[in-house]
Wavefront OBJ file of the C-alpha trace (Angstrom):
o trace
v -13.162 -10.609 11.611
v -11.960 -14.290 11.636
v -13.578 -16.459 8.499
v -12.895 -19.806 7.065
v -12.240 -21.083 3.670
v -13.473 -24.413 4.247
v -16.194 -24.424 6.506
v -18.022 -27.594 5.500
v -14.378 -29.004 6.947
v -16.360 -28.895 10.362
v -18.938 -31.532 9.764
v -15.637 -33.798 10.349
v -15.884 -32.391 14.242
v -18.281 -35.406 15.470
v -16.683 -38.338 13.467
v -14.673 -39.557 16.497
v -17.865 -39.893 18.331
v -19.203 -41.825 15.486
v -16.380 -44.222 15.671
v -16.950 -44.911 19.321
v -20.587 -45.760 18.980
v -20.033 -48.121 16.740
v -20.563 -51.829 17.736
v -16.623 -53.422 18.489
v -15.963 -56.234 16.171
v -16.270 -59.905 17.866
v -13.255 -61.714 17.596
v -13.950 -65.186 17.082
v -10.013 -66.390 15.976
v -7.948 -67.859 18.949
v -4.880 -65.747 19.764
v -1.625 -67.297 17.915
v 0.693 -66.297 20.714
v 0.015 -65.820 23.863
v 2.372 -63.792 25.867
v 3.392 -64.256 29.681
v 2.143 -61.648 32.290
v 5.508 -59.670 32.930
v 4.236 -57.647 36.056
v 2.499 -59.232 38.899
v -1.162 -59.034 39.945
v -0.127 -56.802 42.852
v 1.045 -53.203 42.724
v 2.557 -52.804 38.917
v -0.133 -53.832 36.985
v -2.650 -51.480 38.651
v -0.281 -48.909 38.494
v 0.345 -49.702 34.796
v -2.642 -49.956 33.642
v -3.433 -46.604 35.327
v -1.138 -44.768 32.828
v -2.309 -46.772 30.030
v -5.846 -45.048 30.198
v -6.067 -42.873 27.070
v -6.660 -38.912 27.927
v -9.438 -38.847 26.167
v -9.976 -35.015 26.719
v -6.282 -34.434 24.816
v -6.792 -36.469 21.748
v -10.065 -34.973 21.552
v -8.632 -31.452 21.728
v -5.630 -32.350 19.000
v -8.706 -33.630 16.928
v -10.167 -30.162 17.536
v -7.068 -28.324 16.788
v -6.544 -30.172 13.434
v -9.970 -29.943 12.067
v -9.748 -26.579 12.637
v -6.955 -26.042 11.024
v -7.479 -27.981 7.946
v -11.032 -25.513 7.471
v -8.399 -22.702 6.639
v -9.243 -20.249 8.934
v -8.342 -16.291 8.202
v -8.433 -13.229 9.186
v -10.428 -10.327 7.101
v -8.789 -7.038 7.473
v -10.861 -3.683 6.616
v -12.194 -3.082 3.085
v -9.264 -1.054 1.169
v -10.217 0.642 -1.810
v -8.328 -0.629 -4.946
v -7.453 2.378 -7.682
v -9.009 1.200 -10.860
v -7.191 2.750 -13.869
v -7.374 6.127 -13.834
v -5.288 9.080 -15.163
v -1.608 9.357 -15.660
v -0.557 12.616 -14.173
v 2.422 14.400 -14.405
v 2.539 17.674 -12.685
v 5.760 19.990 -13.909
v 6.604 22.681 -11.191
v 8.624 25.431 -12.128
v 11.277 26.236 -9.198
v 13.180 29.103 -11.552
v 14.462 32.600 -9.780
v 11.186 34.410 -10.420
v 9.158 31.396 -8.291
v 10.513 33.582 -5.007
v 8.505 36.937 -6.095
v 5.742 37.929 -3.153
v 2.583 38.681 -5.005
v 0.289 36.037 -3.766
v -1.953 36.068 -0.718
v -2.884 33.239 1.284
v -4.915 33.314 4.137
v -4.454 36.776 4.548
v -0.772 37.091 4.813
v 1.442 37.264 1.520
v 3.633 34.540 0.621
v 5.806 34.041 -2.669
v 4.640 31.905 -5.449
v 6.190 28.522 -4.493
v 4.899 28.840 -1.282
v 1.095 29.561 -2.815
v 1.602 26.684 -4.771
v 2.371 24.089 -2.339
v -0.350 24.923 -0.602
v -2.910 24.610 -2.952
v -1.460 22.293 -5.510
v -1.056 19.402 -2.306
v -4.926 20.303 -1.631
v -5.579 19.408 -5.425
v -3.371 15.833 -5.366
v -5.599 14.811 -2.258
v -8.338 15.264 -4.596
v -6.887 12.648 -7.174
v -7.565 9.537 -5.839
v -7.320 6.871 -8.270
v -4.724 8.586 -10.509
v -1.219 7.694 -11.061
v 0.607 11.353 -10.205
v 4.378 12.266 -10.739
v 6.177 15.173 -10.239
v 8.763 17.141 -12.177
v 10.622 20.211 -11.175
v 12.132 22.458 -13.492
v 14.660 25.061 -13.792
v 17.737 25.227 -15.813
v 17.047 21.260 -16.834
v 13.899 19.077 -15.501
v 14.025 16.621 -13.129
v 11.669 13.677 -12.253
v 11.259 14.615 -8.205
v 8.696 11.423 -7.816
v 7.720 9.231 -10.712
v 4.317 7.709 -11.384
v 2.804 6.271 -7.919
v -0.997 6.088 -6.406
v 0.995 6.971 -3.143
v -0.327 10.721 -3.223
v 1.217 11.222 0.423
v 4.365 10.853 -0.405
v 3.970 13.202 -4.244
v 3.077 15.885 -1.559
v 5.958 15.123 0.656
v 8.110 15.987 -1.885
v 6.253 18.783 -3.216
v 6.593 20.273 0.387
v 10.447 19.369 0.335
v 11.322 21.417 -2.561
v 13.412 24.659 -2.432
v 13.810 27.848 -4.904
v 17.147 27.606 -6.739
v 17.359 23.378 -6.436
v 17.388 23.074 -10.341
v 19.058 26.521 -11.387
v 17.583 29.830 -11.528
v 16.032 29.663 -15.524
v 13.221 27.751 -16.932
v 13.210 24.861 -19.434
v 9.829 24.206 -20.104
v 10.170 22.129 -23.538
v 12.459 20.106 -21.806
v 9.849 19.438 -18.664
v 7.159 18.836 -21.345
v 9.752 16.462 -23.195
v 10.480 13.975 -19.888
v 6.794 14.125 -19.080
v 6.360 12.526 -22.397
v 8.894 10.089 -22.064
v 7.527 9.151 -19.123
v 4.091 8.579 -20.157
v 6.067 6.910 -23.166
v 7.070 4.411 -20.958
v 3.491 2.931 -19.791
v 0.853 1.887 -21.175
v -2.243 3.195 -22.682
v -4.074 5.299 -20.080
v -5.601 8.756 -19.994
v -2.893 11.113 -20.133
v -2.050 14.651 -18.550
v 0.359 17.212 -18.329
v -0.265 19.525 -15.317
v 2.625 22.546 -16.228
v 2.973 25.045 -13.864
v 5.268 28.206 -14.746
v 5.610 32.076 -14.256
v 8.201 32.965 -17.281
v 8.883 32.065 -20.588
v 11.382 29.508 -21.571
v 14.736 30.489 -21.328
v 16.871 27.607 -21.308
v 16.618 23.514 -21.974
v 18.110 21.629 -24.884
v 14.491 20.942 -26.500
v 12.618 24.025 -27.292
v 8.673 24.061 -26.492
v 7.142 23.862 -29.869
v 9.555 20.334 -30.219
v 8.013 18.835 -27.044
v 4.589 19.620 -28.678
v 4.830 17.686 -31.416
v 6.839 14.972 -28.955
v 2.994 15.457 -26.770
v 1.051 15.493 -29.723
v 2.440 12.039 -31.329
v 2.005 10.178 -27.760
v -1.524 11.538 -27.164
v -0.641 13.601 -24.184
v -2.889 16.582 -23.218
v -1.419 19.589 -21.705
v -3.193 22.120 -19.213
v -0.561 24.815 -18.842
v -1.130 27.707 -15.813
v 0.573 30.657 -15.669
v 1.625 32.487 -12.289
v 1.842 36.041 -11.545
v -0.091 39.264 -10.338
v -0.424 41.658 -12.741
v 0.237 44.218 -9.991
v 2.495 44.478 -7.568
v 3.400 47.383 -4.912
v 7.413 48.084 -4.667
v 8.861 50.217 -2.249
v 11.787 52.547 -2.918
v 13.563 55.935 -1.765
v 10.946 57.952 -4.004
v 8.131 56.327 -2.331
v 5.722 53.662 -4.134
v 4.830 52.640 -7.251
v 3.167 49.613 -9.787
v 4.494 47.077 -11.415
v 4.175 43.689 -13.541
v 5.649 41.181 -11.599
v 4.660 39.012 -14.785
v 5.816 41.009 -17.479
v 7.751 37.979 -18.801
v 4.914 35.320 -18.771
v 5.106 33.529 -22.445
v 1.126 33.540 -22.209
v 1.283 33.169 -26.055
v 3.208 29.664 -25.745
v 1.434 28.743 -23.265
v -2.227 28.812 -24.851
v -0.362 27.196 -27.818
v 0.787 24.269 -25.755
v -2.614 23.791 -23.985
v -5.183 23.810 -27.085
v -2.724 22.402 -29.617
v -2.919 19.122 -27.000
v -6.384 19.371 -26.469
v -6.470 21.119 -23.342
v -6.740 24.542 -21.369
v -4.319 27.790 -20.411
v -4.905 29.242 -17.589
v -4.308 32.432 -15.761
v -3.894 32.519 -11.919
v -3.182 35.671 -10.509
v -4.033 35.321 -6.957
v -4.365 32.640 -5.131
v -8.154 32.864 -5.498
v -7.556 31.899 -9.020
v -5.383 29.128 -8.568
v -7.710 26.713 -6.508
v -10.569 27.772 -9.071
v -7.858 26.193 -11.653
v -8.235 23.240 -9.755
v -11.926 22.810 -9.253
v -12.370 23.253 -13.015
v -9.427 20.907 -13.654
v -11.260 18.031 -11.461
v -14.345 18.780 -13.708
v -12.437 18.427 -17.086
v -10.432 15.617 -15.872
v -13.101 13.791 -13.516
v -11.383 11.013 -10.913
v -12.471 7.918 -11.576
v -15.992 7.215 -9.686
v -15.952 3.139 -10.072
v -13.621 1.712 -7.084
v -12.726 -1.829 -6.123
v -12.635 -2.857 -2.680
v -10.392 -5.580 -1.502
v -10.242 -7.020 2.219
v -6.373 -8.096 3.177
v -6.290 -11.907 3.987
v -4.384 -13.646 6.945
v -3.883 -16.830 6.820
v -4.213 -18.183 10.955
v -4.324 -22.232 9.954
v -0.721 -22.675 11.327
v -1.480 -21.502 14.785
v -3.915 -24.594 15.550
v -1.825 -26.797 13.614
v 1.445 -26.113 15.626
v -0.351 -26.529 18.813
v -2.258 -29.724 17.629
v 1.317 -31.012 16.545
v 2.680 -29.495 20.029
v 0.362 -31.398 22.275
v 0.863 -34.357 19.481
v 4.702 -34.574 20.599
v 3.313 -34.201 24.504
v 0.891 -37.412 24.069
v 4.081 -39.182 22.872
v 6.066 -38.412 25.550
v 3.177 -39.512 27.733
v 2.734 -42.783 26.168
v 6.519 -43.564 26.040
v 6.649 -42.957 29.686
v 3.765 -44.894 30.632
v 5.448 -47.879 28.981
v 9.128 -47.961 30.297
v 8.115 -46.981 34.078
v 6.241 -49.435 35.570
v 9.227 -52.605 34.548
v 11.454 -49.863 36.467
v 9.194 -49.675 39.683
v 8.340 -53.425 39.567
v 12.447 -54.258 39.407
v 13.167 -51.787 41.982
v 10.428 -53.849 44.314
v 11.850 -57.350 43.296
v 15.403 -55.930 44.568
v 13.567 -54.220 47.960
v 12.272 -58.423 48.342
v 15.634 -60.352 48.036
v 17.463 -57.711 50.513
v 14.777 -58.664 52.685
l 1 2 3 4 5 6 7 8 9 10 11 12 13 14 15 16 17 18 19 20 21 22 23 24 25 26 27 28 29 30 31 32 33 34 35 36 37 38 39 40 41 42 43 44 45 46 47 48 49 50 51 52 53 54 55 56 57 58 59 60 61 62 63 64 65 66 67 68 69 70 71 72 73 74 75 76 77 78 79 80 81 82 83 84 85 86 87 88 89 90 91 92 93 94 95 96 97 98 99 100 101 102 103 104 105 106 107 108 109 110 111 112 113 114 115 116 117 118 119 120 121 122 123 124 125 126 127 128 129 130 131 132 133 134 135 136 137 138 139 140 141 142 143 144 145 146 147 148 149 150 151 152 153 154 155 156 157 158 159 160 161 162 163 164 165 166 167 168 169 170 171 172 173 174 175 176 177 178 179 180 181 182 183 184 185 186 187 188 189 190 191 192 193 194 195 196 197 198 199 200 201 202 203 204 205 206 207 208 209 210 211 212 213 214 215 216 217 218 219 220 221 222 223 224 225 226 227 228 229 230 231 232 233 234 235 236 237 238 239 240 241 242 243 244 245 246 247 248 249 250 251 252 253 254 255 256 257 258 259 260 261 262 263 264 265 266 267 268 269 270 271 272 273 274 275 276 277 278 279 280 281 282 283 284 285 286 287 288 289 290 291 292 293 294 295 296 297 298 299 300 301 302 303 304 305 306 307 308 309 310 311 312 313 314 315 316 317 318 319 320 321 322 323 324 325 326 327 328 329 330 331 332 333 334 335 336 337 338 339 340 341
């Protein structure tokens, strides 16, 4: 919708009118100079004074145009909600070798981990509206894939883009846990959580796990750690079928030390059932941020009266100057027209 800033600028609209119902001033002085009649009674000076008339209906639209503009007018886009501070959160995905295992089931065919994941996990980050989200990945070293953004769409793009074996095969979890800090180091004061996602234990990194806990610990960061994995899995082979542990190396221990040494949760998802239960119960302990702002985008549209009032302006000009030099052109061309006669 179109608004204006200045709206009492309108009571200006009738002031010509006002002007032009006023009495005209007597002139009682005599004239100091009087000047000689250049054109003749006949032909010119009708003619003349015909193109002298003011256009009344063109000053009055310029008049129009510029009161207009001068009341600021705008244009009001659609409300857009505006994230008031919320969370900062950092989800760490772990893309090591054992991400590719086939124990999960999602919508009744059975996908590997990273695939479960991206499902789910991009269904939880619509969720977070009003929270600053990164994204790590993690394998032999951690990466920051995306850093801190409200732009959710583009946290799951990435997420989506991500392949097994992009960061090396192992997993480095103190060092994820040690660049999400540094991270969070780097802003300021806000609510501040550590979504870690893994399947193993940590098996390589420069900073071991119980480091980056005292690293999370000293900036206030809390931790919610999930581990991945079936505890049963079907393989094939020439002797026919048997069970195994497909997470026989998930560091559950280090895990639930990371998570309640931080102030927050382990948990276990072994299906994919599991996993968006982590999530509801993750939006319950971390709740978004119910209190939004709404702005409205602003245009400003003064200019586009104000170049057509200064437009039709230059036109008037051009009209005037005309009217002035025309007539001494027409009335020499008839003086020549008499002596050849």
């Amino acid at each position: 919708m179109i608004d204006l800033a200045l709206p009492w600028v309108l009571l200006a609209l009738p002031l010509p009118i006002f002007m032009y119902l006023l009495p005209p001033k007597k002139n009682t002085e005599a004239a100091p100079l009087k000047m000689p009649i250049l054109v003749s009674s006949s032909g010119p000076k009708t003619q003349l004074g015909d193109r002298q008339k003011t256009p009344i209906s063109l000053l009055v639209l310029i008049w129009l145009l510029l009161v207009v503009s001068a009341s600021q007018p705008q244009w009001l886009g659609e409300p857009v909600n505006i994230p008031t501070e919320g969370r900062e959160l950092m989800v760490a995905v772990d893309l090591s070798g054992s991400m590719q295992v086939e124990d999960m089931n999602l919508n009744g065919r059975t996908v590997n981990r990273l695939d479960m994941l991206k499902v789910l996990l991009g269904n939880f980050i619509d969720r977070r509206v009003g929270d600053r989200i990164g994204l790590i990945l993690f394998g032999d070293d951690a990466y920051m894939q995306t850093p801190m953004t409200f732009d959710r769409e583009t946290v799951k793009q990435m997420l989506d883009e991500t392949v097994l074996g992009l960061v090396g095969k192992q997993t480095a979890i103190g060092d994820a846990i040690a660049l999400a800090v540094k991270r969070f180091a780097e802003k300021e004061q806000s609510n501040r959580v550590l979504l870690l996602l893994t399947d193993g234990q940590n098996t390589a990194g420069k900073i071991l796990p119980e480091q980056a806990l005292e690293l999370a610990i000293a900036e206030e960061v809390t931790i919610y750690s999930v581990g991945i994995g079936a505890d049963v899995m079907i393989q094939r082979s020439l002797f026919g079928k048997r069970r195994v542990n497909p997470s026989s190396e998930l560091d559950e221990k280090t895990l639930t030390t990371l998570a309640e040494s931080t102030g927050g949760k382990y948990f276990r998802a072994r299906s994919s059932q599991d996993m968006e239960e982590i999530y509801q119960i993750l939006d319950k302990l971390e709740p978004v941020e119910q209190e939004q702002q709404q702005m409205r985008p602003l245009t400003a549209l003064f200019y586009y009266p104000l170049a057509l009032a200064a437009l039709l302006t230059f036109i008037y000009i051009l009209w005037i100057n005309a009217s002035m030099y025309r007539p001494f052109s027409t009335n020499k061309t008839q003086k020549l027209g008499d002596s050849n006669g």
